[in-house]
C-alpha positions in Angstrom: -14.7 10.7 -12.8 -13.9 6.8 -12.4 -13.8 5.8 -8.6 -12.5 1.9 -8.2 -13.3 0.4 -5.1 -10.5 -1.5 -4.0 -9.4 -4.7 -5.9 -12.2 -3.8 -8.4 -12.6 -2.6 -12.1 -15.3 -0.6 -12.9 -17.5 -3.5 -13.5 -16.6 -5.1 -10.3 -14.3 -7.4 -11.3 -11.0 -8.3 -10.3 -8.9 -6.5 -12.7 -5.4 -8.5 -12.3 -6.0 -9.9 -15.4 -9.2 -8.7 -16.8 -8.7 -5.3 -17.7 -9.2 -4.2 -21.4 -7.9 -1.6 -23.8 -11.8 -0.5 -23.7 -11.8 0.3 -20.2 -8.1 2.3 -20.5 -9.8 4.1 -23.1 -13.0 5.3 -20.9 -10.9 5.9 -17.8 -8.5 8.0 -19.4 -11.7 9.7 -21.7 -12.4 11.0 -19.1 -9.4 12.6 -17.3 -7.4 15.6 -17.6 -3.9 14.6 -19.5 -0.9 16.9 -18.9 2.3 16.8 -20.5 5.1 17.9 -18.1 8.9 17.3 -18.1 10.0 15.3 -15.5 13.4 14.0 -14.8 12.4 11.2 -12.9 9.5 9.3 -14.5 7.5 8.5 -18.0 4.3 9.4 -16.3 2.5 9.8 -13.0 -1.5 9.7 -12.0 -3.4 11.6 -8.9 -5.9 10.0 -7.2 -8.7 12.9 -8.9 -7.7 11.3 -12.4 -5.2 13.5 -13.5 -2.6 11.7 -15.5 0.7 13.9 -16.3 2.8 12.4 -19.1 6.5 12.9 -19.7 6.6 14.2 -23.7 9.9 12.5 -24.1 8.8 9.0 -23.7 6.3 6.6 -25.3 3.2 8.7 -23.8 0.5 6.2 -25.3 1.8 3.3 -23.2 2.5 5.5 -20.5 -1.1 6.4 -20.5 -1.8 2.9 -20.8 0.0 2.2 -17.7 -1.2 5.4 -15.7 -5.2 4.6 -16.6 -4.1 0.7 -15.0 -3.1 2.6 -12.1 -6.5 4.2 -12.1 -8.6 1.5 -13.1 -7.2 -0.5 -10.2 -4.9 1.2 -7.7 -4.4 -2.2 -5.7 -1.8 -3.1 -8.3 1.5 -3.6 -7.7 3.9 -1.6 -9.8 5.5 -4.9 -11.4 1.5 -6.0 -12.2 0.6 -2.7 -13.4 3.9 -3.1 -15.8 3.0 -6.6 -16.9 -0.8 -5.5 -17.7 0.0 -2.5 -19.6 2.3 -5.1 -22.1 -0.1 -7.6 -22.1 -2.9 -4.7 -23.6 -0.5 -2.7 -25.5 0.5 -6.4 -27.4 -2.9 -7.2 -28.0 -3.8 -3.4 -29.6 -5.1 -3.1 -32.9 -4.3 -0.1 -35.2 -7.8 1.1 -34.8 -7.4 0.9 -30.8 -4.0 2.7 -31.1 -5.6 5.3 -33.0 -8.6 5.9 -31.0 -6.0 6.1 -28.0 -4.1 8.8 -29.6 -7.3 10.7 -30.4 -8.4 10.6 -26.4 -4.7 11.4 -25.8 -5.0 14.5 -27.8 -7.9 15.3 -26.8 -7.8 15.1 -23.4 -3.9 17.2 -22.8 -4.3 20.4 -20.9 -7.8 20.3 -21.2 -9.6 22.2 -18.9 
């Protein structure tokens, strides 16, 4: 599993504004994705990289926005927002695909 230190992408960087989809991708490669109805919010993230995701929202994004969260827990909630539009604008088909691929691959696994 992916442990940040503090104010630091996996590359130690300062991931404010540096973050990629690639990195999203490899973070959330390699947690364990649940789906689970919530009334309250789109997604939410444990500190063991488990993400859970709400099925009645725009999961991709959400995951998008949960893997931030991983990637660099520093953020503020209003960052981690701005980030996960910045990426998500700047996607290619291909990198939405491969994101739904992980995505599926990675919910309720074991």
């Amino acid at each position: 599993m992916y442990t940040t230190p503090h104010r630091q992408s996996m590359t130690g960087e300062r991931t404010d504004s540096s973050l990629t989809i690639k990195q999203v991708i490899a973070v959330l490669s390699q947690c364990k994705i649940n789906l689970r109805k919530s009334r309250s919010t789109a997604g939410e993230v444990n500190w063991k990289e488990e993400v859970w995701l709400e099925p009645s929202m725009d999961i991709l994004s959400t995951a998008v926005h949960e893997a931030i969260h991983i990637l660099d827990r520093s953020l503020t909630e209003d960052k981690v927002l701005a980030l996960e539009a910045k990426i998500t604008k700047k996607m290619t088909i291909a990198e939405w695909k491969q994101l739904l691929e992980v995505v599926n691959n990675r919910v309720n696994r074991r």
